[in-house]
C-alpha positions as CSV (number, residue, x, y, z in Angstrom):
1,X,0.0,0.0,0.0
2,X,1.3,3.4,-0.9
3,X,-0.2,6.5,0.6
4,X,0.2,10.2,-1.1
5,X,2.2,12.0,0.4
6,X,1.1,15.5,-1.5
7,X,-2.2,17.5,-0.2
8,X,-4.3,19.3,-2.8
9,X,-6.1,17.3,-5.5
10,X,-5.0,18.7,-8.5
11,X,-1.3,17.4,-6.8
12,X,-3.3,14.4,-6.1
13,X,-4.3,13.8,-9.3
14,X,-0.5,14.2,-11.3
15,X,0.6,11.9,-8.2
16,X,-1.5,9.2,-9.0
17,X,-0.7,9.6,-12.8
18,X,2.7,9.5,-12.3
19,X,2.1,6.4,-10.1
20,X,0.5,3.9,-12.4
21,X,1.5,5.5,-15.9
22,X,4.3,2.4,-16.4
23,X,1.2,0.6,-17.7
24,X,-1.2,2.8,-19.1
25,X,-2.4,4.3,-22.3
26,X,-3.6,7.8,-22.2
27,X,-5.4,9.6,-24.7
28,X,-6.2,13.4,-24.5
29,X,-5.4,13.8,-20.2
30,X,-5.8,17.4,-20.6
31,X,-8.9,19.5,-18.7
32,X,-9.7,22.0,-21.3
33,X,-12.0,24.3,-19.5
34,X,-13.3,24.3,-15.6
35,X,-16.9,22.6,-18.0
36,X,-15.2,19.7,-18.1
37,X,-14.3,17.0,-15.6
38,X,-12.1,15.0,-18.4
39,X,-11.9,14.8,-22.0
40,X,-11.2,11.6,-24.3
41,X,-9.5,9.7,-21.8
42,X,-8.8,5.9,-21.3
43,X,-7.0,4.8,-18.7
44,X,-5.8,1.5,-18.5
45,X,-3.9,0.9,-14.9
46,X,-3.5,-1.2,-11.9
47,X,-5.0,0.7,-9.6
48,X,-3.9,-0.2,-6.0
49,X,-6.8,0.3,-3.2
50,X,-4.4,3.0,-1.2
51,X,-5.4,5.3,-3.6
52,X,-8.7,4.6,-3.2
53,X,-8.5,4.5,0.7
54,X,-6.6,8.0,0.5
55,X,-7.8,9.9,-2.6
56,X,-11.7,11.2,-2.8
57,X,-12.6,10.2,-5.9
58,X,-15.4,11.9,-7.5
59,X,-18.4,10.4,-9.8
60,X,-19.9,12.6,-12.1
61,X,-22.9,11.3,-14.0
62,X,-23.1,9.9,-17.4
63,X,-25.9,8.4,-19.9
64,X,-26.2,5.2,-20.3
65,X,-22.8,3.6,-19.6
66,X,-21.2,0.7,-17.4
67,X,-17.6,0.6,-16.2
68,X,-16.2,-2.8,-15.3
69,X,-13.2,-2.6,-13.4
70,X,-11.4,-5.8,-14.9
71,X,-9.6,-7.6,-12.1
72,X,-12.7,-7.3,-9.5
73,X,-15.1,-4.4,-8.7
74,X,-17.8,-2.8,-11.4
75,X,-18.3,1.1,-10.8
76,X,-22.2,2.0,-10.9
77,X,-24.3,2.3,-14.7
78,X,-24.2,5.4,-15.8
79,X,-21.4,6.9,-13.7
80,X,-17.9,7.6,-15.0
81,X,-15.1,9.0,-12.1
82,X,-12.0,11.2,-11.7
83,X,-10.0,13.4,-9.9
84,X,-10.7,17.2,-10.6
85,X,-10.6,20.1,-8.7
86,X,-13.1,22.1,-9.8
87,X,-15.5,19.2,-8.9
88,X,-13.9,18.2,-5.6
89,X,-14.0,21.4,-4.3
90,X,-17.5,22.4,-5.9
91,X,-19.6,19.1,-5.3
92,X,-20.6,17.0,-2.9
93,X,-19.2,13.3,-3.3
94,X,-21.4,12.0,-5.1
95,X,-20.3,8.5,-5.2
96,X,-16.6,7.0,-3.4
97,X,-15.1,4.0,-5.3
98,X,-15.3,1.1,-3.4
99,X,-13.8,-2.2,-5.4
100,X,-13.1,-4.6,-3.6
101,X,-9.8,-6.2,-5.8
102,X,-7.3,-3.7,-7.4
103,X,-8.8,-3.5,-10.7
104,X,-6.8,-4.0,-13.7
105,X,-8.5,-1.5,-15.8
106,X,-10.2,1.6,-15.4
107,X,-11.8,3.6,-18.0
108,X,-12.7,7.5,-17.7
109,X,-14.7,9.0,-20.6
110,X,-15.2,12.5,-22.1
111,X,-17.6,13.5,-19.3
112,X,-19.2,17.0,-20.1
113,X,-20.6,18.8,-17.2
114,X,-24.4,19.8,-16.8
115,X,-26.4,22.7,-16.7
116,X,-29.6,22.3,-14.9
117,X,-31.9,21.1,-17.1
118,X,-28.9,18.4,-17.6
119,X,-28.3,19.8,-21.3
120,X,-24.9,19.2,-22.7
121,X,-22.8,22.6,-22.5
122,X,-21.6,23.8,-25.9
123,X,-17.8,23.2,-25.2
124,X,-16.0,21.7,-28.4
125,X,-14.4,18.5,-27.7
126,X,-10.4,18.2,-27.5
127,X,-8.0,17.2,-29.8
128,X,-6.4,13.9,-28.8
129,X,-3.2,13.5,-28.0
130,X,-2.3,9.8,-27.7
131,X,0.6,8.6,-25.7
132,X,2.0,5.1,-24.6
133,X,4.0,2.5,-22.7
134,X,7.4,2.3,-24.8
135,X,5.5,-1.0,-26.5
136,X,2.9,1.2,-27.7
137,X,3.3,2.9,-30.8
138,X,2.7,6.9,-29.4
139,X,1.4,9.4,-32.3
140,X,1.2,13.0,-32.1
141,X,-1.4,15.4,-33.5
142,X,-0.8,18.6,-35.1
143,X,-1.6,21.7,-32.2
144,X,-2.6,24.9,-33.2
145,X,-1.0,28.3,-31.6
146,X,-4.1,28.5,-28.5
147,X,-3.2,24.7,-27.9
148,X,0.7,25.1,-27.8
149,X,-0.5,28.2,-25.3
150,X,-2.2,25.7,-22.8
151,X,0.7,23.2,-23.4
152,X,1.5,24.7,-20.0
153,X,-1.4,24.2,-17.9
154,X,-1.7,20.5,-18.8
155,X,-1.0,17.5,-16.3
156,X,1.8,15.7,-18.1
157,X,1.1,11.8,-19.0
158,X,2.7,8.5,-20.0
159,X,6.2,8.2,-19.5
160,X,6.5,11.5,-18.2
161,X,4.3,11.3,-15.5
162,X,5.9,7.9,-14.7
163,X,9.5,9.3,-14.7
164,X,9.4,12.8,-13.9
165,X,9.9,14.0,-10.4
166,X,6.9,14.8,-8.4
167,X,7.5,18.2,-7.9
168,X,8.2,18.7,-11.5
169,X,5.0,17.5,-11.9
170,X,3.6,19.6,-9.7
171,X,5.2,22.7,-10.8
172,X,2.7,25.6,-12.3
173,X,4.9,26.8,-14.9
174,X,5.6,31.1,-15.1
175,X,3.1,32.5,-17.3
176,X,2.9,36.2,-18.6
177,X,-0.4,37.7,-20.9
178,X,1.7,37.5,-23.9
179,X,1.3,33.8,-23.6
180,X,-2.6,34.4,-24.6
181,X,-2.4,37.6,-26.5
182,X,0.2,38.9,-28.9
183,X,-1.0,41.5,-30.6
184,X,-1.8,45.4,-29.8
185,X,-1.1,47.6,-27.6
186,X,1.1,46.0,-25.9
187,X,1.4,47.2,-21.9
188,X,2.3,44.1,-19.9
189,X,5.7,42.9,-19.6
190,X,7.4,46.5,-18.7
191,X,9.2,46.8,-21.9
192,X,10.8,49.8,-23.4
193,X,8.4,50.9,-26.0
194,X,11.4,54.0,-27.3
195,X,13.2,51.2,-28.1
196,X,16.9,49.6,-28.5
197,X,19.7,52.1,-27.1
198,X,22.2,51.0,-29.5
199,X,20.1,51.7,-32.6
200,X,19.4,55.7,-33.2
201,X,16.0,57.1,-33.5
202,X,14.7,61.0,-33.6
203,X,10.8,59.7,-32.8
204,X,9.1,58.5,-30.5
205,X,8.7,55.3,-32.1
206,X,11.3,52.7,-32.4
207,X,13.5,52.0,-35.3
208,X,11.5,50.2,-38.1
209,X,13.8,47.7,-38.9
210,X,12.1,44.6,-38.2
211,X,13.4,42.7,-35.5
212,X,11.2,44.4,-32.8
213,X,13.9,44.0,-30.3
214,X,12.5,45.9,-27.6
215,X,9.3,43.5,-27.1
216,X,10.2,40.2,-25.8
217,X,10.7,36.9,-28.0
218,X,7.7,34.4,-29.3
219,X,8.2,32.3,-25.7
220,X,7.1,28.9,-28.3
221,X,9.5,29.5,-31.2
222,X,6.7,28.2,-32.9
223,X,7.7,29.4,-36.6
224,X,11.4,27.1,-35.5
225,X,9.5,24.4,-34.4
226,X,7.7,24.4,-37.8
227,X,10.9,24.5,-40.1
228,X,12.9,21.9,-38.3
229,X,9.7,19.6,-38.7
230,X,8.9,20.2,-42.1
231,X,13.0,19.5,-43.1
232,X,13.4,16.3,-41.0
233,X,10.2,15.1,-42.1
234,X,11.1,15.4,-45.3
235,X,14.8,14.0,-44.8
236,X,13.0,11.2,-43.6
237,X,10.6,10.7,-46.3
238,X,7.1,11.2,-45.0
239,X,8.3,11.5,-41.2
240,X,5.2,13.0,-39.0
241,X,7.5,14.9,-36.5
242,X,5.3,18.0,-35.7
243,X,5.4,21.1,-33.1
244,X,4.5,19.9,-29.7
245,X,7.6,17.3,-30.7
246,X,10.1,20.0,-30.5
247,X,12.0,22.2,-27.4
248,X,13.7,25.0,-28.9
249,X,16.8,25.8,-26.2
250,X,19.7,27.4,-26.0
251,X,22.3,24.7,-27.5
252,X,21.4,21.4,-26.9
253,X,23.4,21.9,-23.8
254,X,20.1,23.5,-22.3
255,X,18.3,20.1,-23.1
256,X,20.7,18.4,-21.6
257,X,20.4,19.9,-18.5
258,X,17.0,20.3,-18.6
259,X,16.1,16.4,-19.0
260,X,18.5,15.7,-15.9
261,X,16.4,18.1,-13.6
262,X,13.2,17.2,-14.7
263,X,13.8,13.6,-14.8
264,X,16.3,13.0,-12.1
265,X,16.0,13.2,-7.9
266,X,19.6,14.3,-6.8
267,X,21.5,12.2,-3.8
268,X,24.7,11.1,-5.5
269,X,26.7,12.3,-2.4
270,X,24.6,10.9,-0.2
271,X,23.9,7.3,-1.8
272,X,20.7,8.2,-2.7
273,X,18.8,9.9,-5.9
274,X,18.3,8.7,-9.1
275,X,20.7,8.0,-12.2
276,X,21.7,8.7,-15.8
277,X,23.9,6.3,-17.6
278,X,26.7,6.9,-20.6
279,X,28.5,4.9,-22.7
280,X,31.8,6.5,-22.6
281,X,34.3,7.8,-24.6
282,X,31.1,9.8,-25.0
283,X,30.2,13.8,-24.7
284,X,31.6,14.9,-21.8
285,X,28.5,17.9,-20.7
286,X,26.1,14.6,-19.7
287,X,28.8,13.9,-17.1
288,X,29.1,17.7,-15.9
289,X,25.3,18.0,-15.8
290,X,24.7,14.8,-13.9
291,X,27.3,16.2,-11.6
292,X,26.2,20.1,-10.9
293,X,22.6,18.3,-10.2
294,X,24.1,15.5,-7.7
295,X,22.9,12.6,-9.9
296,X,24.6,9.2,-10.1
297,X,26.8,8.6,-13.1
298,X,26.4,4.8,-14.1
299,X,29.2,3.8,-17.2
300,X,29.0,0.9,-19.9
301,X,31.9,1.7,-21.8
302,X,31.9,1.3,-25.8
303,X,33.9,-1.2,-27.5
304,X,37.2,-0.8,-28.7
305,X,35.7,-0.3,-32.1
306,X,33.1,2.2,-30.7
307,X,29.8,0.3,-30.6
308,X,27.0,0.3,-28.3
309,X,27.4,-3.3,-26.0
310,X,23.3,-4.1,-25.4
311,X,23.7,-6.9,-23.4
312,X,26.3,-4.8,-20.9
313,X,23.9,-1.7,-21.1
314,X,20.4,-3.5,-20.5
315,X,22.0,-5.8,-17.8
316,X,23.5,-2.8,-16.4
317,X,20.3,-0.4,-15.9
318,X,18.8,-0.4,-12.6
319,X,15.5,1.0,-11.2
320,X,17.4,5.0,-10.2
321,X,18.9,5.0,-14.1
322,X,16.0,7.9,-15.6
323,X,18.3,9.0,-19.2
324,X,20.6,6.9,-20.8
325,X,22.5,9.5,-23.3
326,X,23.7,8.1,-26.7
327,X,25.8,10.3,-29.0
328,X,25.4,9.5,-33.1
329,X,27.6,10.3,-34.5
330,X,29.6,10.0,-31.2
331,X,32.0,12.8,-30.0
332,X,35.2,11.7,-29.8
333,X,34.5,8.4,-31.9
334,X,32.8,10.1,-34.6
335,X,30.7,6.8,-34.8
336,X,27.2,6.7,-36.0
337,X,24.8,4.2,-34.0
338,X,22.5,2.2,-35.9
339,X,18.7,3.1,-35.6
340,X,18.5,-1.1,-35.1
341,X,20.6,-0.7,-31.7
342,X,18.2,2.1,-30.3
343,X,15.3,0.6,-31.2
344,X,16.4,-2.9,-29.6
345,X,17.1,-0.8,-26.7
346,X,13.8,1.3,-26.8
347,X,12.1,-1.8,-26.7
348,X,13.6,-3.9,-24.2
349,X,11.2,-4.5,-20.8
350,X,15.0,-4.5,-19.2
351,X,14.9,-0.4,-19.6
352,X,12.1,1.7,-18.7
353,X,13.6,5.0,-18.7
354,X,14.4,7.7,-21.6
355,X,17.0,7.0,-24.3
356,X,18.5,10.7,-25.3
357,X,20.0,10.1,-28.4
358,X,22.6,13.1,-28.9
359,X,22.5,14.2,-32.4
360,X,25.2,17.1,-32.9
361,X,26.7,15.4,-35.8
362,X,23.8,13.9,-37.9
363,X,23.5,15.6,-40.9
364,X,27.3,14.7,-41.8
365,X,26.2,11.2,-40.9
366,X,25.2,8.6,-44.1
367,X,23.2,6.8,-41.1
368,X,19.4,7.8,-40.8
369,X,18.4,10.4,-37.8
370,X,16.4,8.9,-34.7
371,X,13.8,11.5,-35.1
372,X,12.1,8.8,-37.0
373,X,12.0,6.7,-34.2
374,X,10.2,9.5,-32.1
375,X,6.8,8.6,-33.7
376,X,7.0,4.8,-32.4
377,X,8.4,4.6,-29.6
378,X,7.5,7.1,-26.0
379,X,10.5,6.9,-24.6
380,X,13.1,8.4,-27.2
381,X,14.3,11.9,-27.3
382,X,16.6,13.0,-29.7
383,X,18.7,15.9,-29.1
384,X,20.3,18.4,-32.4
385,X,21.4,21.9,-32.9
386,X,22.1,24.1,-35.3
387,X,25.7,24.6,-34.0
388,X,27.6,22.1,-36.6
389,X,26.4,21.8,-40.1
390,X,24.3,24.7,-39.8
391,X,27.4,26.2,-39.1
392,X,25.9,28.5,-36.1
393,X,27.8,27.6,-33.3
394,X,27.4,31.3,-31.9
395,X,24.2,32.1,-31.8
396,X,23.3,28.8,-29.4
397,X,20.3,27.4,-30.9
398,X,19.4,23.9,-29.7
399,X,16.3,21.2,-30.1
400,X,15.1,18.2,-28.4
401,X,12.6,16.1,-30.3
402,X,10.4,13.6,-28.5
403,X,7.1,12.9,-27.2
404,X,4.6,15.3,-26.3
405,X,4.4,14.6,-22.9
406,X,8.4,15.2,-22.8
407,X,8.3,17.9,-24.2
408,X,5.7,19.6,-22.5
409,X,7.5,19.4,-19.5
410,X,10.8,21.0,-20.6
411,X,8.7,24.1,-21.6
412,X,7.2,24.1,-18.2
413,X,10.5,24.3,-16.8
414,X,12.6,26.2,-19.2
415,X,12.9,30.3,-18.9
416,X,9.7,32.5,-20.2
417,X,11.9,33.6,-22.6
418,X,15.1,31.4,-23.1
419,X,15.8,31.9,-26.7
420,X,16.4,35.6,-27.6
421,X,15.2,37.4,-30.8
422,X,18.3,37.7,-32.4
423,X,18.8,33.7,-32.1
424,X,15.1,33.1,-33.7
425,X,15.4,35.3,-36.8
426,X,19.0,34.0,-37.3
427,X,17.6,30.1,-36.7
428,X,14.5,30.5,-39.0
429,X,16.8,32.4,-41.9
430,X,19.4,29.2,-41.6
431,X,15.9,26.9,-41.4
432,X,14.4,28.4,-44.5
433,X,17.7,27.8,-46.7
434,X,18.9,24.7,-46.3
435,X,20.2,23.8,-50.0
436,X,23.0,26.3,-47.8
437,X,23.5,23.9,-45.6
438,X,24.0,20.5,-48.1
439,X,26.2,22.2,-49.8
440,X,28.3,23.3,-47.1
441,X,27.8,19.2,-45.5
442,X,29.2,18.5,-49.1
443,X,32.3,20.8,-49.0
444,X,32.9,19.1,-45.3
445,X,32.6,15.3,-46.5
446,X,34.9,16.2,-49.6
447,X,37.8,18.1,-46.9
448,X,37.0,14.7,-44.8
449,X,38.2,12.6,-47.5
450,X,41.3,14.2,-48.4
451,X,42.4,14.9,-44.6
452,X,41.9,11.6,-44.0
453,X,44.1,10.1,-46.8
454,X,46.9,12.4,-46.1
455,X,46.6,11.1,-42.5
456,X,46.7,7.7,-43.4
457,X,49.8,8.2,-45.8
458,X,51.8,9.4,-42.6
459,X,54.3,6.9,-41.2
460,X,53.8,8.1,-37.6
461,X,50.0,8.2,-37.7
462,X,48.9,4.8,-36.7
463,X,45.1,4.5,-37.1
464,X,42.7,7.0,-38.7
465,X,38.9,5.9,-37.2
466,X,36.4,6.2,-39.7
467,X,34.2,9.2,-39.5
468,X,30.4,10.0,-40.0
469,X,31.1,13.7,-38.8
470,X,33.3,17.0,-39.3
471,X,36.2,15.7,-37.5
472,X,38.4,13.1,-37.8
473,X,40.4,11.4,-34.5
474,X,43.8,9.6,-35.1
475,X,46.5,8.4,-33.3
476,X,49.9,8.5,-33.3
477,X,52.8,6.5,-32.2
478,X,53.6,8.6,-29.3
479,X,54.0,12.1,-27.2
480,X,50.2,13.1,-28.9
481,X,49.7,15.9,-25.9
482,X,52.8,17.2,-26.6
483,X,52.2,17.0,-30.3
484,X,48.9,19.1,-29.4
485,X,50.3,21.4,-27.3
486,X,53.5,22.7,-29.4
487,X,51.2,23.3,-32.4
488,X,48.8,25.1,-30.7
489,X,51.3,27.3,-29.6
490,X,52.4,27.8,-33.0
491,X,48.5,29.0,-34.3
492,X,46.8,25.8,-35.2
493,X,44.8,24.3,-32.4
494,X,43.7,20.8,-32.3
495,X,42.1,18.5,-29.5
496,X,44.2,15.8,-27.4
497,X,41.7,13.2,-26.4
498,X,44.3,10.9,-25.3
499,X,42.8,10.7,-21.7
500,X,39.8,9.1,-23.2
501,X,39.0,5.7,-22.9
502,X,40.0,3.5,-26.2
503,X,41.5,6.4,-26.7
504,X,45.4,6.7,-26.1
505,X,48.1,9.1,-28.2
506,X,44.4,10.3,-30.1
507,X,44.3,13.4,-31.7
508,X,40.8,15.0,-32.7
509,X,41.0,17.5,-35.5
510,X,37.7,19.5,-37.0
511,X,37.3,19.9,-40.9
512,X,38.5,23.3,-41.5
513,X,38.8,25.2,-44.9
514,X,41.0,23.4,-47.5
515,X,43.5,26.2,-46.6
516,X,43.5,25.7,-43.2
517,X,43.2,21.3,-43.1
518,X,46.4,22.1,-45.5
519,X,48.6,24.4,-42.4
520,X,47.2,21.7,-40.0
521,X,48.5,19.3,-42.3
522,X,52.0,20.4,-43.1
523,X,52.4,22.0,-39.4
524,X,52.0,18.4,-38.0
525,X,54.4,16.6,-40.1
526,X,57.2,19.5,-39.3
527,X,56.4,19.6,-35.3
528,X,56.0,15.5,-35.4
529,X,59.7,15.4,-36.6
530,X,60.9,17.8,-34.4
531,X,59.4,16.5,-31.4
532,X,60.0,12.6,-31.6
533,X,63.6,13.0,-32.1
């Protein structure tokens, strides 16, 4: 038996969620207005009796339905139950549930309030949003702008409410006006309506040119979020990837850090908390993440060839490990991971947490992204940004891609306002032209081929590894940090990753322009022969 421990029924309610979700299917948990007690929703959970014992649970009437509670029990005809605020503090109990097995299933329906002459009110039914258990295909539907707005004010389900931690799910997100109205005369966030200082202006109106920079950014990114869909979906040939699948951050390095605090109760230093696991020689911010928010660091190292060991990772997992973080193409290894080694994982009863599948590299990757995986399975989240091949490391633009339920809480966590204005017209210019983009990926691939063959025809470089990404890692026989070191101090500056596991004497070196990969090139020969004599 397992007794709340929260006080407050709408707290209640995203407890219990959060409690039995590991085995449920939800479909549309969202209370649209204070008309309705729940809207398209079937629930399918074993519902233990403490909850019943502990939690007032309302029954609101219904025409001409039964509820069996499979597993024991059989709720009144004509009644349908939940937990809702509005009614528990409005009206009376009507009903308490009083099964006498833990029932198996449990079905709640759309369940429109009354007026008195027991009419239907005229509230328009909600759009469904269907999520599952990681064996159940989970399929998004598209949201309109008023939807994305509420995003906030929804109870998260699924896989979220099963992982997150319970005052995450609790949280009420910050919310301003401008999240319901955009448009006028705008008088609510204290803004400087003269305008930016650094741009010069003899009226009393701003400077027309177009960025608006003294109002505050779009808080969705929603125009972002639309690009990025519409150009993986169509990378992927038909993908159905669509808005409420995408966080816009700042770098992916805000998703990162994001997923860890939502996701993950801290204790590390105290033997306690919860865990994230990482397959290392791996990127090294899940590790400094995990570590600023006192989370347990659990390691299956790659192979000496750089693959994913499934057996290790799945027999490795224990009940505290929330996010396992892959990086494909990895970073040092520069080592795609096949979309049949996530999925095997995804699927696995051995897992039940998040796969975050680090994407940085992808689009200089032959291998297929896992954004098409996002669609069938609940419990993948892909991470990308638009710092590599969009070549825009400096103006820190970063996604994560999963399910809705994800996704909805890293907006309820994240800043109002965390990507800036500057950042979004930059993003959705680089979004809008990417024939720029494959043909600077082309000119990168090309550079990749040539370094590499000039690597390889060096007598001192022992092993080039192969490489889906903009950099290539290499070893050499000997004195590699030394090797690094000298030649940085002579202008070209490289990486040393010999402390790296699998990775002694290694060398990482980024694609630069053919004239630069051809300094890097002759500088290395000359300080190689000077400093292994």
């Amino acid at each position: 038996m397992k007794e709340c421990p929260f006080v407050g029924t709408k707290v209640v309610q995203r407890w219990i969620l959060r409690e039995v979700a590991g085995s449920c299917t939800l479909i549309n948990g969202r209370t649209r207005r204070t008309d309705w007690v729940m809207s398209h929703v079937e629930f399918i959970a074993k519902l233990p009796l403490a909850f019943v014992d502990t939690v007032p649970i309302v029954v609101e009437s219904q025409m001409d339905h039964t509820y069996l509670l499979e597993g024991g029990g059989v709720y009144d005809p004509g009644f349908s139950c939940c937990v809702h605020p509005d009614i528990v503090s409005s009206t009376p109990h009507q009903n308490r549930c009083t099964s006498t097995a833990p029932p198996a299933r449990v079905v709640f329906v759309c369940v429109p309030r009354r007026t008195p002459d027991h009419s239907i009110l005229n509230v328009p039914p909600a759009v469904p949003r269907i999520q599952g258990h990681p064996s159940h295909p989970a399929t998004a539907t598209s949201s309109t702008m008023s939807e994305e707005k509420k995003d906030s004010e929804l109870s998260p389900v699924g896989i979220a409410a099963k992982l997150a931690r319970p005052n995450i799910l609790s949280l009420h997100p910050y919310r301003c006006a401008r999240d319901d109205y955009s448009s006028g005369v705008l008088l609510d966030a204290n803004e400087n309506a003269y305008g930016p200082t650094s741009l010069p202006s003899n009226s009393l109106n701003p400077p027309d040119n177009g960025m608006e920079l003294e109002r505050y950014p779009c808080p969705y990114q929603l125009g972002i979020k639309q690009l990025l869909c519409e150009y993986r979906n169509k990378q992927s040939n038909g993908g159905t990837l669509r808005e409420e699948n995408v966080f816009v951050g700042v770098g992916s390095d805000e998703a990162i850090d994001l997923l860890i605090r939502i996701f993950c109760t801290p204790g590390a230093t105290t033997g306690g908390g919860d865990a994230i696991m990482v397959t290392p020689p791996t990127y090294g911010m899940y590790k400094v993440c995990a570590n600023v928010n006192d989370v347990e660091i659990q390691a299956v190292p790659l192979t000496p060839d750089f693959d994913v060991r499934i057996p290790e990772v799945l027999n490795a997992v224990t009940p505290k490990t929330k996010l396992l973080f892959l990086c494909s193409p990895g970073n040092p290894t520069a080592k795609s991971i096949p979309l049949s080694t996530i999925r095997t994982i995804a699927s696995s009863p051995a897992y039940n947490g998040l796969i975050i599948v680090d994407e940085a590299y992808v689009d200089f990757s032959s291998t297929p992204s896992a954004c098409s995986l996002v669609s069938e399975y609940n419990n993948i989240v892909v991470l990308q940004t638009l710092s590599k091949a969009f070549g825009m490391a400096g103006i820190r633009c970063g996604f994560a891609i999963g399910p809705p339920d994800v996704i909805q809480l890293m907006n309820n966590v994240k800043a109002p306002y965390n990507v800036n204005k500057l950042t979004s017209d930059a993003a959705t210019n680089a979004l809008k032209k990417t024939e720029v983009l494959e043909k600077h990926v082309k000119s990168v691939l090309d550079q990749r081929e040539v370094v590499a063959k000039q690597l390889e025809g060096l007598e001192f470089v022992e092993k080039v590894y192969p490489s889906d990404s903009n950099f290539l890692l290499f070893r050499v026989k000997q004195k590699a940090n030394e090797l690094y070191k000298t030649m940085a101090d002579r202008g070209v500056v490289s990486r040393f990753r010999g402390n790296e596991l699998h990775c002694n004497e290694c060398i990482r070196v980024t694609i630069g322009l053919p004239e630069e990969n051809a300094k890097f090139l002759e500088l290395l020969k000359a300080t190689y022969a000077e400093i292994a004599e």
